[in-house]
Backbone bond lengths (Angstrom), bond angles and torsions (degrees), N, CA, C in turn:
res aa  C-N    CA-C-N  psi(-1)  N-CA   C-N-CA  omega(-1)  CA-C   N-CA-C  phi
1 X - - - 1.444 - - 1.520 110.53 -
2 X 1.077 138.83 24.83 1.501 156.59 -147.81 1.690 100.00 -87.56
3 X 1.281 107.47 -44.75 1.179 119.37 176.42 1.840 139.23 -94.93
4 X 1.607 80.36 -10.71 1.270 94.14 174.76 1.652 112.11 -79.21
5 X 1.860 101.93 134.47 1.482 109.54 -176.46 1.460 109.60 -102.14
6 X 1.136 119.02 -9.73 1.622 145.82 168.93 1.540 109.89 65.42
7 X 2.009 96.68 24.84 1.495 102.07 145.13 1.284 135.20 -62.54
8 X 1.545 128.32 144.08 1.228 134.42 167.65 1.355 122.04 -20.76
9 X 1.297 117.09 110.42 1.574 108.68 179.28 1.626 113.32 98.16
10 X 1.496 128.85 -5.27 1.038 129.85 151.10 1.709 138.88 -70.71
11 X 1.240 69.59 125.89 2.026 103.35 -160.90 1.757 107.67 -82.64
12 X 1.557 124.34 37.75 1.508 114.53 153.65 1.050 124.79 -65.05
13 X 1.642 129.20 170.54 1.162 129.20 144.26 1.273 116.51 -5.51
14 X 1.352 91.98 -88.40 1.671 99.56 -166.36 1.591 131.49 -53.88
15 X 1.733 95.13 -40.58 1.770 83.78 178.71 1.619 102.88 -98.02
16 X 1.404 136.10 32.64 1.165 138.58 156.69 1.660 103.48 -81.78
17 X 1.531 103.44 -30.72 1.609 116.86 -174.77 1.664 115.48 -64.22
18 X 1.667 103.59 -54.47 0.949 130.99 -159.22 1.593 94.40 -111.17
19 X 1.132 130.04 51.00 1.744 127.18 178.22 1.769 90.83 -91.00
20 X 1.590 92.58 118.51 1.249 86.85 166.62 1.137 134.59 -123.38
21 X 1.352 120.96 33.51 1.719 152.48 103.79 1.694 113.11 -0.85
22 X 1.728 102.03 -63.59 1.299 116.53 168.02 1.839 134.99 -51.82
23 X 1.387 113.42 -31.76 1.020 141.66 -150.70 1.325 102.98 -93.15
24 X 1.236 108.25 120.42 1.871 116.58 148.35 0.910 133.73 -94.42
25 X 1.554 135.32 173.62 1.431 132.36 167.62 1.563 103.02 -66.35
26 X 1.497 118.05 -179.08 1.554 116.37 -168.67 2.212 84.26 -101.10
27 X 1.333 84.76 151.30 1.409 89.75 173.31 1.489 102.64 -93.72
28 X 1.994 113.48 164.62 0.974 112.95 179.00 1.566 125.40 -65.25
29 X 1.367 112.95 -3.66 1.839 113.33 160.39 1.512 93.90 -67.00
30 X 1.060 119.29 -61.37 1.307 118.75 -152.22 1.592 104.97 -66.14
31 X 1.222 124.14 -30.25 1.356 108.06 153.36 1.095 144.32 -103.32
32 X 1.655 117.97 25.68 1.193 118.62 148.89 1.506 88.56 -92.57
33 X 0.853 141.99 -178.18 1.756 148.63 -177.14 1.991 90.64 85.09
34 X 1.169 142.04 -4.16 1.387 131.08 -175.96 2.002 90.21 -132.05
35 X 0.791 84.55 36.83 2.059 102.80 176.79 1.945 101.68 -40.87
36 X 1.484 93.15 -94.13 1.655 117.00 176.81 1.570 99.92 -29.13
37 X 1.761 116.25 -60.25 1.636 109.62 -174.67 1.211 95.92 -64.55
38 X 0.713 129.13 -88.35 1.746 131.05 -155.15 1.445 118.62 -37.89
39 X 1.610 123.92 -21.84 1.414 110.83 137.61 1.432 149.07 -79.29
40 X 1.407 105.19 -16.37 1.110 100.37 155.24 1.468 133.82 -76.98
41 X 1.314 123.65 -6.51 1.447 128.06 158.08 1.172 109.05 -91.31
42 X 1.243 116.52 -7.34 1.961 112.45 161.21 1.322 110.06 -54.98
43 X 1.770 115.61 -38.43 1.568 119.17 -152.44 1.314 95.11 -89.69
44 X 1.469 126.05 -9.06 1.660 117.46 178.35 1.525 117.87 -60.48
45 X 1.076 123.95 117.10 1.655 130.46 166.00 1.307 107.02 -29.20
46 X 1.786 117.87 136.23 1.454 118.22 158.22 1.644 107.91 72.76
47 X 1.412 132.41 -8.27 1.529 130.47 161.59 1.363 103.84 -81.90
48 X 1.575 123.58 125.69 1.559 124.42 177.59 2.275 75.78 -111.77
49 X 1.406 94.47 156.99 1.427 129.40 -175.14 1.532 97.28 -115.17
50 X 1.349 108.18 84.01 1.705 105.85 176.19 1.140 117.76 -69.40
51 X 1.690 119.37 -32.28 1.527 122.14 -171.59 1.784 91.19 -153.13
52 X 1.364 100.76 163.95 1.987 97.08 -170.18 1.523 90.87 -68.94
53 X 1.390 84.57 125.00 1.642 103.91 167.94 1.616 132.64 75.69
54 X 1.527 95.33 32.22 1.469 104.39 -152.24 1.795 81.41 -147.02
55 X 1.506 115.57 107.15 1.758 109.75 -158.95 1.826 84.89 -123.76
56 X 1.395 116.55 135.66 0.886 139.33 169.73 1.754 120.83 -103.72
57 X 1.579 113.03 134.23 2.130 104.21 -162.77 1.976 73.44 -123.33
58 X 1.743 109.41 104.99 1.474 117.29 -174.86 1.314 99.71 60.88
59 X 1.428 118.07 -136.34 1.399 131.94 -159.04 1.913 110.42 -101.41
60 X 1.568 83.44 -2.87 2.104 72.92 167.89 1.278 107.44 -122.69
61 X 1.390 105.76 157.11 1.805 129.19 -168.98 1.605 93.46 -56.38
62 X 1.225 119.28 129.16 1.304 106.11 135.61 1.354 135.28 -135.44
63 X 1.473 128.02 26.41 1.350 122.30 -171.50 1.274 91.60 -174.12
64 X 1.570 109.57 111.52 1.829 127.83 175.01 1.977 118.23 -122.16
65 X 1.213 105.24 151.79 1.471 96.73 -175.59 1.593 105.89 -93.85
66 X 1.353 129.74 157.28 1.680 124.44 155.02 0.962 86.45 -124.42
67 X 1.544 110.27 -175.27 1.753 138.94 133.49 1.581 110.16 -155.99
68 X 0.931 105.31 162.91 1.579 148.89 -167.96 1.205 134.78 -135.08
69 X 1.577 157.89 -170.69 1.194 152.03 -156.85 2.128 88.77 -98.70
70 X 1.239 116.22 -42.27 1.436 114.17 179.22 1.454 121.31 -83.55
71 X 1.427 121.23 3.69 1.237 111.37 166.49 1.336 115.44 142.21
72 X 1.326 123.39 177.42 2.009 128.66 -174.77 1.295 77.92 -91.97
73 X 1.783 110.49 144.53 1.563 126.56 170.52 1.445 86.40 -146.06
74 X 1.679 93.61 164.79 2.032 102.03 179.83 1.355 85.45 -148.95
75 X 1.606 96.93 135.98 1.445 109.23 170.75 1.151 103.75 -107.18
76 X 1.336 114.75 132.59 1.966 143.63 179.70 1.404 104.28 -100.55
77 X 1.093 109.16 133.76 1.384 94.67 158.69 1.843 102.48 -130.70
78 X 1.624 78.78 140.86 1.600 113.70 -172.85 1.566 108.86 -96.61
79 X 1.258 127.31 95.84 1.128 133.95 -179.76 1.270 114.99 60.08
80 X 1.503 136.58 -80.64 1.615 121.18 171.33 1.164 97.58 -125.32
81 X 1.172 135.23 -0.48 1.523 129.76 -161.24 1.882 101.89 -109.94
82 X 1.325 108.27 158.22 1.789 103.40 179.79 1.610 105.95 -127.79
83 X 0.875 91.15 100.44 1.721 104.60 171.55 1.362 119.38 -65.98
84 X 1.039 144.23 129.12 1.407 147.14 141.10 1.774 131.65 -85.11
85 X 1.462 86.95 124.85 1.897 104.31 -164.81 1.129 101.24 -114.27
86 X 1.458 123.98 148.25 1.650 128.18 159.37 1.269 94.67 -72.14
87 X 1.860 113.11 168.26 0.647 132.40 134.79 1.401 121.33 -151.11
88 X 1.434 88.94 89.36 1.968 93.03 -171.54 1.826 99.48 -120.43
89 X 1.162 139.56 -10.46 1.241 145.36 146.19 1.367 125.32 -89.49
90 X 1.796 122.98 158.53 1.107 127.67 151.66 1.603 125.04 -40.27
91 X 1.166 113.54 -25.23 1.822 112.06 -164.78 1.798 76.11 -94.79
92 X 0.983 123.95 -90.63 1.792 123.37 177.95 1.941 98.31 -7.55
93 X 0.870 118.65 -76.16 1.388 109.48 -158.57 1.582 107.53 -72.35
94 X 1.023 117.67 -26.30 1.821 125.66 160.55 1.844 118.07 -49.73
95 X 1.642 86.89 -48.09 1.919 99.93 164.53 1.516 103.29 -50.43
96 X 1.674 109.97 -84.56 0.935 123.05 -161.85 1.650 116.33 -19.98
97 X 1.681 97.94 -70.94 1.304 111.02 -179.75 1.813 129.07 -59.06
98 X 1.682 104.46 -13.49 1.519 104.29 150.34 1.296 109.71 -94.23
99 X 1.131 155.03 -1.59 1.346 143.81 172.03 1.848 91.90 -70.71
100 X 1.535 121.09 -54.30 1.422 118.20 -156.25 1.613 100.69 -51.22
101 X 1.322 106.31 -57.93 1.947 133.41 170.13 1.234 81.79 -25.34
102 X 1.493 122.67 -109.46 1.463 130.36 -131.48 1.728 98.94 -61.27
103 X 1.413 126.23 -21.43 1.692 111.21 164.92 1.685 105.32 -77.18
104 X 0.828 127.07 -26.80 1.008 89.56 -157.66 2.150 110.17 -109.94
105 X 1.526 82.57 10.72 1.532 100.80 164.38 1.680 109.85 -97.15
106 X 1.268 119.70 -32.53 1.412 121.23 130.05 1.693 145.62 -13.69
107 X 1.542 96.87 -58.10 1.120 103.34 177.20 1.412 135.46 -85.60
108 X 2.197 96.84 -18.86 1.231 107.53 -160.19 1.559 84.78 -85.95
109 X 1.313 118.73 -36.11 1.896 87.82 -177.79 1.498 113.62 -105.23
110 X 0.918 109.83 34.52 1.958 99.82 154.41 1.829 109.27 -94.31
């Protein structure tokens, strides 16, 4: 990424990877097929499930599904910023679901 200026229209690795131009929301196959995850972020405290697979922390979004030709990803968002994670493996969705934990054990005591 040495060269990347992460102007519009830049063609690295990474945001050739991550073009999210490319990207859709996950369809409802695609989120039934994330069954097992998606209940266990049901059981997280303080996430309401406005629509399947679409998790709300109070009144702002925070956790949506896509996919693309490389895989199901969910964007979290971590305080103001929105991250994007795979989750097309067991170790990916094991992340995922400690990333949600440690924010939101995070959040409850600040």
């Amino acid at each position: 990424m040495a060269d990347c200026l992460g102007a519009p229209g830049c063609r690295c690795k990474w945001h050739r990877f991550f073009d999210l131009t490319n990207v859709k929301h996950a369809t409802p196959e695609t989120i039934a097929r994330l069954g097992s995850l998606l209940s266990e972020i049901r059981k997280v405290p303080g996430l309401t499930e406005k629509s399947p697979g679409t998790f709300y922390q109070r009144s702002s979004a925070f956790l949506h599904f896509h996919e693309d030709p490389a895989g199901i990803f969910v964007d979290i968002k971590l305080d103001t910023e929105w991250l994007r994670l795979p989750v097309n493996s067991a170790r990916d969705r094991s992340a995922l679901l400690r990333t949600i934990r440690n924010h939101k054990a995070k959040s409850s005591s600040a």
